[in-house]
OpenMM code with the backbone's topology and positions (N, CA, C; nanometers):
from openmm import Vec3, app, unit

residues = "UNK UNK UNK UNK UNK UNK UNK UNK UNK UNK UNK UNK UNK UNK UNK UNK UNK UNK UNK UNK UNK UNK UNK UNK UNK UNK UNK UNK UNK UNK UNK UNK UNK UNK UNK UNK UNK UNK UNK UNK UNK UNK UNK UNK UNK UNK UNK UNK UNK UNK UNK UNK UNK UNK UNK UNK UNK UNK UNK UNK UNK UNK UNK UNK UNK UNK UNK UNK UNK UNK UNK UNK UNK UNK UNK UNK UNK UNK UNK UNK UNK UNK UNK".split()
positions = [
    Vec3(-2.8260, -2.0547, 3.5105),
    Vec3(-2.7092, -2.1372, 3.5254),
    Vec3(-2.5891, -2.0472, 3.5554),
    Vec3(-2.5034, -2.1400, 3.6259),
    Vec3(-2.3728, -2.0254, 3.6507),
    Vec3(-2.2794, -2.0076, 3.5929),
    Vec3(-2.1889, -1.9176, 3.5730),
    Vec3(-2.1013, -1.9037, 3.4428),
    Vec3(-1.9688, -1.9416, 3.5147),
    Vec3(-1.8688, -1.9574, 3.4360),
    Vec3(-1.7241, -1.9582, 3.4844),
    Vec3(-1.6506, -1.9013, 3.4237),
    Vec3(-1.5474, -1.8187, 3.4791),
    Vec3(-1.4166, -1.7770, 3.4453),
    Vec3(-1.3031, -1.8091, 3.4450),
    Vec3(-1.2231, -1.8233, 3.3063),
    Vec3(-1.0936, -1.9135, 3.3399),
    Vec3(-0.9785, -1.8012, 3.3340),
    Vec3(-0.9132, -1.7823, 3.4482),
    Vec3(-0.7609, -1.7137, 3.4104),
    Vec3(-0.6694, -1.8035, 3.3855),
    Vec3(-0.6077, -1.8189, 3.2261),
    Vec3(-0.5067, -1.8572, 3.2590),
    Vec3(-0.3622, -1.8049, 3.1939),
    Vec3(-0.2532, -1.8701, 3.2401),
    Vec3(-0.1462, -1.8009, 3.1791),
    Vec3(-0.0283, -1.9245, 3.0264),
    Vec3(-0.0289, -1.8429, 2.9295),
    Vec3(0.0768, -1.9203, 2.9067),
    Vec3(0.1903, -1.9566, 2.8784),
    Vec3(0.2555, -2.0224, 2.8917),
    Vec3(0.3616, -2.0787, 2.9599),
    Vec3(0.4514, -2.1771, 2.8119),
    Vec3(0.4403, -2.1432, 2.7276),
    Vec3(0.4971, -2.2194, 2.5759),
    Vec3(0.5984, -2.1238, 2.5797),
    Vec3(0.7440, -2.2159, 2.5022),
    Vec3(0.8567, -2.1325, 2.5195),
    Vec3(0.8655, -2.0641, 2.3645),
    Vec3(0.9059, -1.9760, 2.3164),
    Vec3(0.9093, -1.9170, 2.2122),
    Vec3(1.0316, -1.9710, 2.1182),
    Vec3(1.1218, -2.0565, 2.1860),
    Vec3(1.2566, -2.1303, 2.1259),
    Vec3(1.1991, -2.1951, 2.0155),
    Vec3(1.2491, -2.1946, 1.8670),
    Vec3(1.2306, -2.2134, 1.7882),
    Vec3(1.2540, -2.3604, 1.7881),
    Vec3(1.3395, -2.4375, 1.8473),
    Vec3(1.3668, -2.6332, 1.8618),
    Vec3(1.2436, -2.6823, 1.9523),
    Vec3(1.1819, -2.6154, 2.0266),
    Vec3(1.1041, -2.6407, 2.1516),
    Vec3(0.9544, -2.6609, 2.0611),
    Vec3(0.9224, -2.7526, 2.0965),
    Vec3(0.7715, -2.7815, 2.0407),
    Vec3(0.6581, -2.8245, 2.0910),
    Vec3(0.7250, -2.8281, 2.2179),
    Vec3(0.5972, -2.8628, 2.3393),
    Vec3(0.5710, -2.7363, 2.4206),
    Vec3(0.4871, -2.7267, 2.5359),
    Vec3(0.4276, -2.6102, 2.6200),
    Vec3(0.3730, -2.6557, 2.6896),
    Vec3(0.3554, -2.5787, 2.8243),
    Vec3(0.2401, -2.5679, 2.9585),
    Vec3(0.1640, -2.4739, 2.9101),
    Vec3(-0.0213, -2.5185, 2.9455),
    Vec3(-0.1058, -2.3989, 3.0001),
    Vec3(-0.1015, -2.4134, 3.1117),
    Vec3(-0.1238, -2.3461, 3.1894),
    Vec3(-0.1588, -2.2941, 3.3293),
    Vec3(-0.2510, -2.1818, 3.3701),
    Vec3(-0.3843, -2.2449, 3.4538),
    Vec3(-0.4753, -2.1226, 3.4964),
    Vec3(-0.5412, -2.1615, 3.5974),
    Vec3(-0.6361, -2.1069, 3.6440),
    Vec3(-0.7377, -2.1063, 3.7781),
    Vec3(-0.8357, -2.0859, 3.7347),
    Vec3(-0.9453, -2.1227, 3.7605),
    Vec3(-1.0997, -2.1553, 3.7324),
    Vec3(-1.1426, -2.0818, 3.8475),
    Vec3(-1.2632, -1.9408, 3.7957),
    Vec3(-1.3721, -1.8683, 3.9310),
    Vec3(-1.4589, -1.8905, 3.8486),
    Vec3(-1.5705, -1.8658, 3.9459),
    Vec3(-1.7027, -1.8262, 3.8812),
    Vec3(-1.6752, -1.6728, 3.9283),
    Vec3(-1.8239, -1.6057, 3.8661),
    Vec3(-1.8641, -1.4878, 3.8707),
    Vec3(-1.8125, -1.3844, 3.9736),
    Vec3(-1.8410, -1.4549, 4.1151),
    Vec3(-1.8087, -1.3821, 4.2491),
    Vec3(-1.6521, -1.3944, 4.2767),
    Vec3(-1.5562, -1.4481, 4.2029),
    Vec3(-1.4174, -1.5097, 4.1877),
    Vec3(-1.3972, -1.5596, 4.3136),
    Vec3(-1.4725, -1.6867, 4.3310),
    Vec3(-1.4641, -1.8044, 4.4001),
    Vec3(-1.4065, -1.8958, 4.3189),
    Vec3(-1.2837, -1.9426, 4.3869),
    Vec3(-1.2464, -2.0666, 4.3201),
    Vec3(-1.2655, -2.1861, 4.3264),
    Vec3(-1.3403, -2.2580, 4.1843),
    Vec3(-1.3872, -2.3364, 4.1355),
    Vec3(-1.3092, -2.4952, 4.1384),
    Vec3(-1.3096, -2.5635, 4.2565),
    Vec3(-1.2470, -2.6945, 4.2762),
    Vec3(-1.3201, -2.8650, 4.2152),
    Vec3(-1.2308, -2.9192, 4.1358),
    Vec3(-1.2473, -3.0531, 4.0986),
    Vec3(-1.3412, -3.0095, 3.9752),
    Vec3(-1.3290, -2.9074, 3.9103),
    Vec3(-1.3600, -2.8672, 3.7172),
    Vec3(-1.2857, -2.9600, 3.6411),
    Vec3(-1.3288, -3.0313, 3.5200),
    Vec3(-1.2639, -3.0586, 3.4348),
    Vec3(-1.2182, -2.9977, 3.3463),
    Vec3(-1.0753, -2.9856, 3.3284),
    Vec3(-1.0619, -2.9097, 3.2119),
    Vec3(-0.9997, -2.9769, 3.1170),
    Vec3(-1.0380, -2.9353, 2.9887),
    Vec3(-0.9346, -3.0636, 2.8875),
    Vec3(-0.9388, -2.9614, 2.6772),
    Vec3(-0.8984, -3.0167, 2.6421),
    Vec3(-0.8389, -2.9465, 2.5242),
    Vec3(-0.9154, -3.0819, 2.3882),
    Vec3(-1.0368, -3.0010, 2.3809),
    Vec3(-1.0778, -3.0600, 2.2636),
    Vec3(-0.9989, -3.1308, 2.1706),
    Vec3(-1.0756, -3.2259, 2.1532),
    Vec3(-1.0403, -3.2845, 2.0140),
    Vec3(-0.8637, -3.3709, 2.0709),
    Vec3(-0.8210, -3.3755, 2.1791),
    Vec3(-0.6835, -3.4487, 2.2341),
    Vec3(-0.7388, -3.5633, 2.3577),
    Vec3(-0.6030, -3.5906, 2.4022),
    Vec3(-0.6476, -3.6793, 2.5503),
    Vec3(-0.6038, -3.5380, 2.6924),
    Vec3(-0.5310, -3.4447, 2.6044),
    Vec3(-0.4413, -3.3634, 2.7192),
    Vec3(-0.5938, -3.3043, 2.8311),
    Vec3(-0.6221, -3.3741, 2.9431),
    Vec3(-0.6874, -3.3058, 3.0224),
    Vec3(-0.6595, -3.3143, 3.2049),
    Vec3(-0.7599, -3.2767, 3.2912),
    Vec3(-0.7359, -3.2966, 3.4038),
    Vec3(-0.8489, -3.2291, 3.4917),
    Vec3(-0.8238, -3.2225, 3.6474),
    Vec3(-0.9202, -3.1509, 3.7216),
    Vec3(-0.8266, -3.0001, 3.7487),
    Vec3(-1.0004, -2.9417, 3.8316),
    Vec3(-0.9133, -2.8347, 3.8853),
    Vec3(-0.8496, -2.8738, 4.0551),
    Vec3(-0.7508, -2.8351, 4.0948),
    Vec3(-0.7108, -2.8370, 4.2321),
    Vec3(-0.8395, -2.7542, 4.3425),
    Vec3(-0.7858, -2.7818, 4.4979),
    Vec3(-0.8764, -2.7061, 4.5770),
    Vec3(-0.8694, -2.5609, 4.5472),
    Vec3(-0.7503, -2.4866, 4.4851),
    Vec3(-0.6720, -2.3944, 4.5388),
    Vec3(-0.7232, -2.3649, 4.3364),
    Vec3(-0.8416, -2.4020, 4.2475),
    Vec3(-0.8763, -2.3817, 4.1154),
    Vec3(-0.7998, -2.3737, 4.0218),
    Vec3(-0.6756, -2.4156, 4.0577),
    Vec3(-0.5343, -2.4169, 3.9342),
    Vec3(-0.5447, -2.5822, 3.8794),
    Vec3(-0.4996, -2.5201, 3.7305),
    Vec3(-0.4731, -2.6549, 3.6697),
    Vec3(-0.3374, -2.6242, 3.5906),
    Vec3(-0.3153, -2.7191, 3.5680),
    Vec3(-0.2161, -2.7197, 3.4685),
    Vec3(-0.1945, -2.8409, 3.3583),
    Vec3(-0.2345, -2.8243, 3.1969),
    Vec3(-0.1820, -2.9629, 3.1062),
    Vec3(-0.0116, -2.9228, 3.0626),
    Vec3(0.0342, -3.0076, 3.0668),
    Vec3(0.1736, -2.9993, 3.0674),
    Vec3(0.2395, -3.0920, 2.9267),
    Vec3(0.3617, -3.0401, 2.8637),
    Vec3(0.3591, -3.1473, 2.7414),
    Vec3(0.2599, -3.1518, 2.6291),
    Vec3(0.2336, -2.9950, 2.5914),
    Vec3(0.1207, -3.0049, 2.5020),
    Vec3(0.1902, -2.9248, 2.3935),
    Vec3(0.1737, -3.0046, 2.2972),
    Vec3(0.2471, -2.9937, 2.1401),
    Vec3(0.2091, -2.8903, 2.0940),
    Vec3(0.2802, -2.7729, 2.0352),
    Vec3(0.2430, -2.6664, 2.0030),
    Vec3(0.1379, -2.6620, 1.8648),
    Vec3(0.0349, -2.5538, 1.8811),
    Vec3(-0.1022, -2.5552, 1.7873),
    Vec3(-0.1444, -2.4670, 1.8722),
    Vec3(-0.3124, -2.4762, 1.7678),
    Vec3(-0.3902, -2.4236, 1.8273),
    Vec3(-0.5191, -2.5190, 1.8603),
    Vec3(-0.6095, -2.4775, 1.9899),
    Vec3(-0.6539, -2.5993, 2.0586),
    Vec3(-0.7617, -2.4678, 2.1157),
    Vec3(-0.8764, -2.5444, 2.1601),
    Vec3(-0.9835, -2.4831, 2.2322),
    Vec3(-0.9952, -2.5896, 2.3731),
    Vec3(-0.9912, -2.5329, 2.4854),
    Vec3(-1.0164, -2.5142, 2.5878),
    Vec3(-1.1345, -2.5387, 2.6537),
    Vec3(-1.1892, -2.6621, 2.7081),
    Vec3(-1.3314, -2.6622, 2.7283),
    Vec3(-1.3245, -2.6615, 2.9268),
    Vec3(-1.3783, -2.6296, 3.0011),
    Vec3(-1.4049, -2.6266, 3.1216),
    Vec3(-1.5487, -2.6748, 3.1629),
    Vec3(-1.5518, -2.7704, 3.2420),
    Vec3(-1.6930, -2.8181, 3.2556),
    Vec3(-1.7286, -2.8880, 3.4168),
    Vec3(-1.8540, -2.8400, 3.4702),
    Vec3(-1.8467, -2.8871, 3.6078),
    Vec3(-1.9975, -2.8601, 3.6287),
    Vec3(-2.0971, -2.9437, 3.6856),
    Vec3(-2.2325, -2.9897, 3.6900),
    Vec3(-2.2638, -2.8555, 3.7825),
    Vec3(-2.3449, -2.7983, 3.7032),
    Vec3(-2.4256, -2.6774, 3.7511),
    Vec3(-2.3734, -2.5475, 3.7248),
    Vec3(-2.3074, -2.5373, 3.6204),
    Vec3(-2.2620, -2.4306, 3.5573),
    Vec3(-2.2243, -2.4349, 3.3890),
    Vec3(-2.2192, -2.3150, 3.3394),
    Vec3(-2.2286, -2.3284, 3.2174),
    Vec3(-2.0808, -2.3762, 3.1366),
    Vec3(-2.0820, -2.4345, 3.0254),
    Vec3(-1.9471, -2.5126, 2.9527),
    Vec3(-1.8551, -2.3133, 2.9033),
    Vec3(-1.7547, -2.3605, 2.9585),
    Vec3(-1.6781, -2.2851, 2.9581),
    Vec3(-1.5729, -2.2832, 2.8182),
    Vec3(-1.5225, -2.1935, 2.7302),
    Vec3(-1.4748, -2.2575, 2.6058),
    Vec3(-1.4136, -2.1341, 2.5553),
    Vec3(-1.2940, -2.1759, 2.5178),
    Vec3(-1.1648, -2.0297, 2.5252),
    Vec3(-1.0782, -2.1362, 2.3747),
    Vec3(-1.0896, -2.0229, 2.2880),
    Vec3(-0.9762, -2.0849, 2.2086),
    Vec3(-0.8413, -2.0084, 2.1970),
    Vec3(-0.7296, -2.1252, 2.2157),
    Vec3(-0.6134, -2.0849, 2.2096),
    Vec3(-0.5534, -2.0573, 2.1151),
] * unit.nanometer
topology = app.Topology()
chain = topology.addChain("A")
for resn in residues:
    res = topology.addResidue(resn, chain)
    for name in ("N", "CA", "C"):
        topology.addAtom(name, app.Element.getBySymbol(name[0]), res)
């Protein structure tokens, strides 16, 4: 099965009033081909989405914590990053 790699960056403001955040990343596999129309979504919430053509996603408006990261797309292996 094929594996995936998620880069992503994040994007939560460190302001102490501020209590929301962006992740933001791009989905490759192995050969860092980017990985288009992945689901990605944040266990255990509703915060999810696809990946773009271009393997970027972004959940936006996500309440600060900590959250695991699942990536998933038919014919490759579940992808899973905790934040």
């Amino acid at each position: 099965m094929k594996s995936v790699f998620v880069f992503f960056a994040f994007l939560i403001p460190f302001l102490g009033f501020t209590q929301v955040g962006t992740i933001q990343g791009v989905v490759k596999n192995r050969e860092g081909r980017l990985i288009e129309y992945a689901t990605v979504g944040l266990e255990g919430t509703t915060f999810g989405g696809i990946t773009l053509s271009d393997g970027s996603f972004e959940l936006a408006e996500i309440p600060y914590g900590k959250y695991v990261l699942k990536v998933q797309l038919i014919g490759f292996e579940i992808y899973v990053e905790h934040l």
